[in-house]
C-alpha positions as CSV (number, residue, x, y, z in Angstrom):
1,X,-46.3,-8.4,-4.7
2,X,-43.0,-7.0,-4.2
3,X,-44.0,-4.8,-1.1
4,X,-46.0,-8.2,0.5
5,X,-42.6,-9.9,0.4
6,X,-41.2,-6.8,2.3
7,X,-43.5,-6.7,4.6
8,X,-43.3,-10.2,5.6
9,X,-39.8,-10.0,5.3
10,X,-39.5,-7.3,7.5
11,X,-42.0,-8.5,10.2
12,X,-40.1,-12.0,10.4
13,X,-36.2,-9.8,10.9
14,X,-38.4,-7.8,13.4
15,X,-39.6,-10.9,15.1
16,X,-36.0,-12.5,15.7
17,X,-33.4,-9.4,16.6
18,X,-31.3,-10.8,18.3
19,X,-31.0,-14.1,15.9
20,X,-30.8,-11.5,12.6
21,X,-27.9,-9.6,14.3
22,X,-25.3,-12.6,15.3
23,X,-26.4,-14.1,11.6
24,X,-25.1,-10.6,10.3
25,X,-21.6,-10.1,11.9
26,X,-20.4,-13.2,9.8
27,X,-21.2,-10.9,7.0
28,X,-20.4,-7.9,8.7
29,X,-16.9,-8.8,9.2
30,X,-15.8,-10.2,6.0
31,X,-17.4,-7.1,3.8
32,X,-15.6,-4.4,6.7
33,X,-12.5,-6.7,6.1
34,X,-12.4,-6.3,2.6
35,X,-13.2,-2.7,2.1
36,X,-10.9,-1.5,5.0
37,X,-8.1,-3.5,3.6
38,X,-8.8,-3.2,-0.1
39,X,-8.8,0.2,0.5
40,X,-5.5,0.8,2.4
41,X,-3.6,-1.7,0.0
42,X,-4.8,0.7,-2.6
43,X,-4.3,3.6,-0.9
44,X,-0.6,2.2,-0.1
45,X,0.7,1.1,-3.2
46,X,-0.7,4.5,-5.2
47,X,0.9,6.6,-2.0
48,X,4.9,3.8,-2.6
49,X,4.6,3.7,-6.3
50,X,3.8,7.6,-6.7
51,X,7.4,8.0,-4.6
52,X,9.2,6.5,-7.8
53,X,7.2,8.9,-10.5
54,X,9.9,11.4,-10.4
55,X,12.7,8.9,-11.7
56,X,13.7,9.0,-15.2
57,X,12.9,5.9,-17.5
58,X,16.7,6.4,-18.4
59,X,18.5,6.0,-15.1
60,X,19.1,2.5,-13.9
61,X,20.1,2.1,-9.7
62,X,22.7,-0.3,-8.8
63,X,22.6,-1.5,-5.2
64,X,24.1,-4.2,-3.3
65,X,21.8,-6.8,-2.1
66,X,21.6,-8.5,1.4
67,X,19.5,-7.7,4.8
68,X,19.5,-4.7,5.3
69,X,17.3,-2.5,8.4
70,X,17.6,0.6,6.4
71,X,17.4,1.9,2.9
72,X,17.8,-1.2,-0.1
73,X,21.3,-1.1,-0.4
74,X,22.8,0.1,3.4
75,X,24.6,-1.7,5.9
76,X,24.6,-5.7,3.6
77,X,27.9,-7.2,3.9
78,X,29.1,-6.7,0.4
79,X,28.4,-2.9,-0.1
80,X,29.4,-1.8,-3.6
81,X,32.9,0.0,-3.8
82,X,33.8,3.5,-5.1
83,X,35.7,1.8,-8.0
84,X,33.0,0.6,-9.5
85,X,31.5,4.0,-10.6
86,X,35.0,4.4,-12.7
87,X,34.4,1.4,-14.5
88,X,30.7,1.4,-15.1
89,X,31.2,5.0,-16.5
90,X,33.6,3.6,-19.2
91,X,30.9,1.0,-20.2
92,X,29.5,2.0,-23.6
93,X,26.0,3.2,-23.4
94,X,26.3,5.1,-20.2
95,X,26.2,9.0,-19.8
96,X,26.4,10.0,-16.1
97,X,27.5,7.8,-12.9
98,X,27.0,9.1,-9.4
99,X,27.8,6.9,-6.5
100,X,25.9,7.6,-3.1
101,X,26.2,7.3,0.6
102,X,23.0,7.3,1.8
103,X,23.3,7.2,6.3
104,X,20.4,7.7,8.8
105,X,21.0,10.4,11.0
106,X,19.9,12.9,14.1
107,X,18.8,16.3,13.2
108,X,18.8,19.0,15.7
109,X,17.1,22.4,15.1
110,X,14.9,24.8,16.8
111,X,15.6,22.8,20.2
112,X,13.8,19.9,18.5
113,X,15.1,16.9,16.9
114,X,14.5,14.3,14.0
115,X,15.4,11.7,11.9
116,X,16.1,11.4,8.3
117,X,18.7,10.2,5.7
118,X,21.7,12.0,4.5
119,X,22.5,11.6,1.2
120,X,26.2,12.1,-0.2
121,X,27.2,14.2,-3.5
122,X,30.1,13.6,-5.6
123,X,32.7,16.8,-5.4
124,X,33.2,15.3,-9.2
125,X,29.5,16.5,-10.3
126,X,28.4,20.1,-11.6
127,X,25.2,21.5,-10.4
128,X,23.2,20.5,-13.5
129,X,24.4,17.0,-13.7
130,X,23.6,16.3,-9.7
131,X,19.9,17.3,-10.2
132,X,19.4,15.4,-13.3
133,X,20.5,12.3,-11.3
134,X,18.6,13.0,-9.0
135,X,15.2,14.2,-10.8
136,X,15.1,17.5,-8.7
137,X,15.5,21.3,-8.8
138,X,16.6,24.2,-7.0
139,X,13.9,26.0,-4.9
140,X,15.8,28.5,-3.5
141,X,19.4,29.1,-3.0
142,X,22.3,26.9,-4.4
143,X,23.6,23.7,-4.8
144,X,27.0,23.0,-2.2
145,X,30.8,23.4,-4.2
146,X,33.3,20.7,-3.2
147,X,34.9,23.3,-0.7
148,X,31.2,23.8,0.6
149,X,32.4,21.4,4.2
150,X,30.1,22.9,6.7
151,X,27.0,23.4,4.4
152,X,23.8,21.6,3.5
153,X,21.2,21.1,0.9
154,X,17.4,20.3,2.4
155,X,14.7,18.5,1.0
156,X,11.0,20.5,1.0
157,X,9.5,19.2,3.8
158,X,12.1,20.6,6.1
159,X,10.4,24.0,5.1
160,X,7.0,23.4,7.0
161,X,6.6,23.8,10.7
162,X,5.3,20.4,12.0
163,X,9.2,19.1,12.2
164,X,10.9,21.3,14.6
165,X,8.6,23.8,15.3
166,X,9.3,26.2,12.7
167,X,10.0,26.0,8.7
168,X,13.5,25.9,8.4
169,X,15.4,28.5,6.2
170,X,18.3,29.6,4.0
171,X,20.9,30.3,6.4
172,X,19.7,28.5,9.1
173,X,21.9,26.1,11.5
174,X,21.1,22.5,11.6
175,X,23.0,20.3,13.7
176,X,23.9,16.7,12.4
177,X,25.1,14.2,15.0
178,X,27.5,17.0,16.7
179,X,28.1,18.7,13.6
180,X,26.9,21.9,12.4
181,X,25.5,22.5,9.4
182,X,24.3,25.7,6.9
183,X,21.5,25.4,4.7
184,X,23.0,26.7,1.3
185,X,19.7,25.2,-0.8
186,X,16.5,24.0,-0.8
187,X,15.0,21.8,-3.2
188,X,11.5,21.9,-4.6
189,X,8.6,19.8,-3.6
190,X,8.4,16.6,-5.8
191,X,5.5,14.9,-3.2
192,X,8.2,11.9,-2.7
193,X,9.7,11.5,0.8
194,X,12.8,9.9,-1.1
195,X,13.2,13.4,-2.2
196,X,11.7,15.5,0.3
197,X,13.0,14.1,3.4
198,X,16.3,14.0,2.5
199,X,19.7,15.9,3.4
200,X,22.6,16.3,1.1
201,X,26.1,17.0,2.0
202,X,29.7,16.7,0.1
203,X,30.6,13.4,0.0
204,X,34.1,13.8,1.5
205,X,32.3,15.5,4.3
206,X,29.9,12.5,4.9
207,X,33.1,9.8,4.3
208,X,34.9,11.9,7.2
209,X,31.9,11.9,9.4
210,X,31.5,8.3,9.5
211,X,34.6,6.9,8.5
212,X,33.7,5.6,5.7
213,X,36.6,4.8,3.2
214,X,35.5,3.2,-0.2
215,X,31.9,2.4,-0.1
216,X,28.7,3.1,-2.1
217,X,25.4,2.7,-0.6
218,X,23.6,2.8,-4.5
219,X,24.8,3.9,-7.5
220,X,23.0,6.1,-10.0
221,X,23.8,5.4,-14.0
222,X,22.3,7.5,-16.5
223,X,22.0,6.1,-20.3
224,X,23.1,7.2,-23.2
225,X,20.4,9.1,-25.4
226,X,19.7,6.0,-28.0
227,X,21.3,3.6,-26.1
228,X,19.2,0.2,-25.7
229,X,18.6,0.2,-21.7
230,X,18.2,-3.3,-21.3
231,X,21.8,-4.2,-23.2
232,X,23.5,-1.8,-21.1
233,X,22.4,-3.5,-18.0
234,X,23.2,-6.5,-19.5
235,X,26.6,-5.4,-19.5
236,X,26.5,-3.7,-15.9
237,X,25.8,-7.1,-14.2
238,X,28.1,-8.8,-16.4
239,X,30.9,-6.5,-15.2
240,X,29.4,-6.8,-11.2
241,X,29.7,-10.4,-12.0
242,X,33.2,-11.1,-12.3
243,X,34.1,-7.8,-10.0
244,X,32.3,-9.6,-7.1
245,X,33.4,-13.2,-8.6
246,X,29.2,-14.3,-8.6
247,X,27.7,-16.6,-11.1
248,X,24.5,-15.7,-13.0
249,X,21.6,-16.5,-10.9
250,X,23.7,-16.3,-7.6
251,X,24.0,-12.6,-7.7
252,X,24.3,-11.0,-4.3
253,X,23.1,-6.9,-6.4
254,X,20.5,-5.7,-8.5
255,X,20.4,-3.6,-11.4
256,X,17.0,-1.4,-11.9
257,X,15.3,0.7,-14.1
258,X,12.3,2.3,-12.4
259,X,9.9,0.2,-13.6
260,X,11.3,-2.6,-13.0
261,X,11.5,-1.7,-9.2
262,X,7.7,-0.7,-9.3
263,X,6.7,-4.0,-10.7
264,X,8.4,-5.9,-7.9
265,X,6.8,-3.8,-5.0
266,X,3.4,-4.3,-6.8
267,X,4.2,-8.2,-7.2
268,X,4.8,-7.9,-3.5
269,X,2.0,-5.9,-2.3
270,X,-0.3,-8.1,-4.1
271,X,0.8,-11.0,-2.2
272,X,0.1,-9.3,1.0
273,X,-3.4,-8.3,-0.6
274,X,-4.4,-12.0,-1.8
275,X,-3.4,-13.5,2.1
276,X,-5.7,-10.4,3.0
277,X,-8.4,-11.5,1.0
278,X,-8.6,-15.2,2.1
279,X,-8.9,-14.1,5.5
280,X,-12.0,-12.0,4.7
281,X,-13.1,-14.8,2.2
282,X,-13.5,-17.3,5.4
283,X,-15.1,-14.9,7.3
284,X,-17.4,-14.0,4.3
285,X,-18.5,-18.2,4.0
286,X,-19.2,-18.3,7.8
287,X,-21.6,-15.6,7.7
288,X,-22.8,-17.4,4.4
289,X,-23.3,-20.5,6.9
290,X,-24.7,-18.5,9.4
291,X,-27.3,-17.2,7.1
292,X,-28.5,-20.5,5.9
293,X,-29.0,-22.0,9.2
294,X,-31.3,-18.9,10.4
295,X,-33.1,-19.8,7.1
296,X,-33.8,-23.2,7.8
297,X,-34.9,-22.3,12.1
298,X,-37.2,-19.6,10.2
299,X,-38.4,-22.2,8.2
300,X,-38.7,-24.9,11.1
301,X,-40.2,-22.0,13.3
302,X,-42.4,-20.8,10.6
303,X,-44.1,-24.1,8.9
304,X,-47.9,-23.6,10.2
305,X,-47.4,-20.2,8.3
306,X,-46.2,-21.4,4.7
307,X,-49.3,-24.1,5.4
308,X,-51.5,-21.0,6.0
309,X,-50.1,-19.5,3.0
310,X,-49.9,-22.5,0.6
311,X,-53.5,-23.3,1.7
312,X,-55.0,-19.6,0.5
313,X,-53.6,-20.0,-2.6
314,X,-50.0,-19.0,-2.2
315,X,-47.8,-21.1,-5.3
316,X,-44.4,-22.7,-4.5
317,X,-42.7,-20.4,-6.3
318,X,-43.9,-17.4,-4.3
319,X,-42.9,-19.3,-1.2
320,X,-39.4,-19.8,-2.7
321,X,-39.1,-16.2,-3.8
322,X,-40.0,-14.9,0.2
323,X,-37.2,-17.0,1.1
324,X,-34.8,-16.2,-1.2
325,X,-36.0,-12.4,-0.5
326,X,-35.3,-12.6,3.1
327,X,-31.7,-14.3,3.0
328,X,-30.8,-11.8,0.5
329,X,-31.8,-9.3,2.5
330,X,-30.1,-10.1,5.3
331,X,-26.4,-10.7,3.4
332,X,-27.1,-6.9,1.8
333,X,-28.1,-5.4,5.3
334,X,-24.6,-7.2,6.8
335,X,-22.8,-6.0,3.4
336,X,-23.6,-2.8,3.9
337,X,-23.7,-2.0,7.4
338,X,-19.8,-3.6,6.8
339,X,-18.9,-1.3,4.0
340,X,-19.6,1.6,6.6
341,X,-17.2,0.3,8.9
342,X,-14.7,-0.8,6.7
343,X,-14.9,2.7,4.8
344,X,-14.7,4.1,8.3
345,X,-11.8,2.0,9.3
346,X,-9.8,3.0,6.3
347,X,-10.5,6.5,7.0
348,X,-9.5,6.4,10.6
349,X,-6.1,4.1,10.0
350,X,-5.3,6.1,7.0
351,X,-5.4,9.1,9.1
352,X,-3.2,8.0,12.1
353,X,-1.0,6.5,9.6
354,X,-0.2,9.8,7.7
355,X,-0.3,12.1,11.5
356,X,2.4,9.1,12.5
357,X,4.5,8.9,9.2
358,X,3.7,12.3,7.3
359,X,1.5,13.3,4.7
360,X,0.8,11.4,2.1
361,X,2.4,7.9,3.4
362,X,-1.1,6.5,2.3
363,X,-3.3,8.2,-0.6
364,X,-6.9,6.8,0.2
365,X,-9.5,6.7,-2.5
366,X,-12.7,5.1,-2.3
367,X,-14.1,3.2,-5.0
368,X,-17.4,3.1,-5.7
369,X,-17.3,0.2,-8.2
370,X,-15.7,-1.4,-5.3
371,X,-18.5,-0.5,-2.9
372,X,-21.0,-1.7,-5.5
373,X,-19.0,-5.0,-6.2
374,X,-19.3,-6.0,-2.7
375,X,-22.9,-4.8,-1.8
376,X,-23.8,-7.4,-4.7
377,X,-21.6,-10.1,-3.5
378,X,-23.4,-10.0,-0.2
379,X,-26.6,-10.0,-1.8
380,X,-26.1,-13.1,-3.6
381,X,-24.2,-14.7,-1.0
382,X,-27.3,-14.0,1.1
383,X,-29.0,-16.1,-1.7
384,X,-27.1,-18.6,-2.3
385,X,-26.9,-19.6,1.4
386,X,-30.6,-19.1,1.5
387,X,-31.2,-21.3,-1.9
388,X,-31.1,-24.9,-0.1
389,X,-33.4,-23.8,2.5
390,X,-35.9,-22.0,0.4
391,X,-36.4,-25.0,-1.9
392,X,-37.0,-27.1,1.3
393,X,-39.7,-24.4,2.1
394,X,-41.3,-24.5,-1.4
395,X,-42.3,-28.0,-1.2
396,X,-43.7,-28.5,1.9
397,X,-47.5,-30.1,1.7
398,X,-50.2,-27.9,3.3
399,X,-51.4,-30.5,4.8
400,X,-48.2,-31.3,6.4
401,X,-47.1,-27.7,7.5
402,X,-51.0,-27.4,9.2
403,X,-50.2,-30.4,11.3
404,X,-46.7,-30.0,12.3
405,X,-45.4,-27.2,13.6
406,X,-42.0,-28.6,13.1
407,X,-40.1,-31.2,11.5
């Protein structure tokens, strides 16, 4: 019975191309809209999230808030000042403070050139201490000495070829805006641009370079082994508080841990994923539409034929099922002819994005619960849009379809 239903099915798709295809882009569109885009938004938020995996559960950031075109933190009108690091270090609970000047800047090597960030270090921080702040490690070389003026630590990525040419190495000659520059250390790969595409100099160095007298971009605090990390931020913002003369709730910083920071991208990236999803979700319940009304013209076109098959013994039922059959059909054919080119549209966006941005700026994964999810929605949107319609089919007289060939 199964394969009559196919076949007749089939015959009556056949019979109407052109019909069956513009009643399948509604479909189309909706399922290629929510693979593609369920799988970037994925593929995103692994790829930003994975960028804070390297920071310690210990470390809280400290950044002054405000609109800003660069990094969290840069160019607001109330930056932090360099005092602050003196007191929050005398704040009980804390281990390690490291303020940070974080500046975009022009790299020239190789006759080719780039930009990046440059990152500050404090002339006041040993070796170990630095790299614990900063949840790296010495690939090769060493890290700069405050009398280090004309040297430079590089993140990994400067190593590979596809920036300037050719991997850059110890001892090599970078220039920064005019300046020149010796790579003294490299640090190892941690698969996090915040790490890898980044520059380090001394901070007296960077403060000379762009006149930069008494600010702080971020600061890094460490915690005290023990120490409850929610009491010390506590008192960090109460301090900020009356430093910068705010009231609770008009704050114009932020205090992080990690997680906190990762929760508030994902909060944000799931808004941008639900507005996502409505669009597609219109698009899905037009092609729902679309597939009931080429139900009911098949049914208007096709009445002598239910009458032909009511009169030879065919049961309502089995006229309600080849319905149903046939609008389910055609949602799963536009279902999955759209998770081909959504899946293909992912691929191809994902890759222009990483050739455009660098490796690894989105981490795509396809899901096949996902793809399984949505070939089943289709299928039962196909039905439900064909439900009305195949009831209306079901109980047509035989007497009445023989005589009319339409309503």
């Amino acid at each position: 019975m199964k394969g009559n239903y196919l076949r007749v099915v089939y015959s009556s798709i056949k019979q109407k191309k052109l019909r069956s295809w513009l009643t399948l882009i509604g479909i189309l569109i909706g399922i290629a809209a929510v693979i593609s885009l369920m799988t970037l938004g994925d593929g995103l938020k692994t790829a930003v999230t994975s960028q804070f995996d390297f920071l310690n559960p210990d470390i809280l950031a400290v950044r002054a808030e405000g609109i800003s075109a660069g990094p969290p933190g840069t160019g607001v009108t109330r930056p932090l000042q360099k005092h602050y690091v003196d007191d929050i270090g005398k704040i009980k609970g804390t281990d390690t403070v490291m303020g940070r000047i974080i500046e975009e800047v022009q790299l020239r090597f190789n006759g080719h050139s780039d930009f990046t960030y440059l990152g500050s270090k404090p002339s006041y921080l040993d070796e170990d201490d630095f790299l614990k702040l900063v949840e790296s490690k010495l690939d090769k070389g060493s890290l700069i000495n405050p009398s280090d003026n004309s040297k430079i630590i590089i993140g990994s990525s400067f190593t590979k070829s596809d920036i300037f040419g050719m991997p850059v190495k110890l001892r090599d000659q970078i220039i920064i805006n005019d300046k020149k520059f010796k790579v003294k250390g490299i640090l190892e790969k941690k698969g996090s641009f915040i790490i890898d595409r980044t520059m380090t100099i001394n901070e007296e160095v960077m403060r000379d370079m762009f006149d930069i007298p008494d600010r702080y971009d971020g600061i890094v605090v460490k915690i005290e082994k023990g120490a409850d990390i929610g009491l010390v931020k506590e008192r960090i913002e109460d301090y900020l508080r009356d430093e910068r003369d705010v009231k609770e709730g008009d704050e114009d910083f932020s205090v992080e841990s990690p997680e906190e920071a990762i929760k508030s991208l994902e909060s944000a990236l799931f808004g941008v994923q639900i507005f996502v999803y409505l669009i597609a979700a219109i698009s899905i319940l037009v092609g729902g539409i679309g597939i009931s009304n080429t139900m009911y013209t098949s049914i208007l076109e096709r009445t002598k034929e239910i009458g032909i098959m009511k009169s030879i013994g065919a049961k309502n039922s089995q006229i309600l099922y080849l319905f149903l059959f046939e609008s389910g059909l055609l949602g799963l054919t536009g279902g999955f002819l759209g998770m081909i080119i959504g899946i293909g549209s992912a691929m191809g966006l994902a890759s222009v994005a990483n050739n455009m941005m660098g490796e690894g700026t989105i981490k795509l994964t396809i899901s096949f619960t996902l793809i399984f999810l949505t070939l089943l929605f289709s299928f039962l949107i196909g039905i439900i849009s064909g439900i009305i319609p195949a009831i209306r089919a079901s109980k047509l007289k035989p007497i009445d379809a023989l005589r009319h060939t339409k309503w």
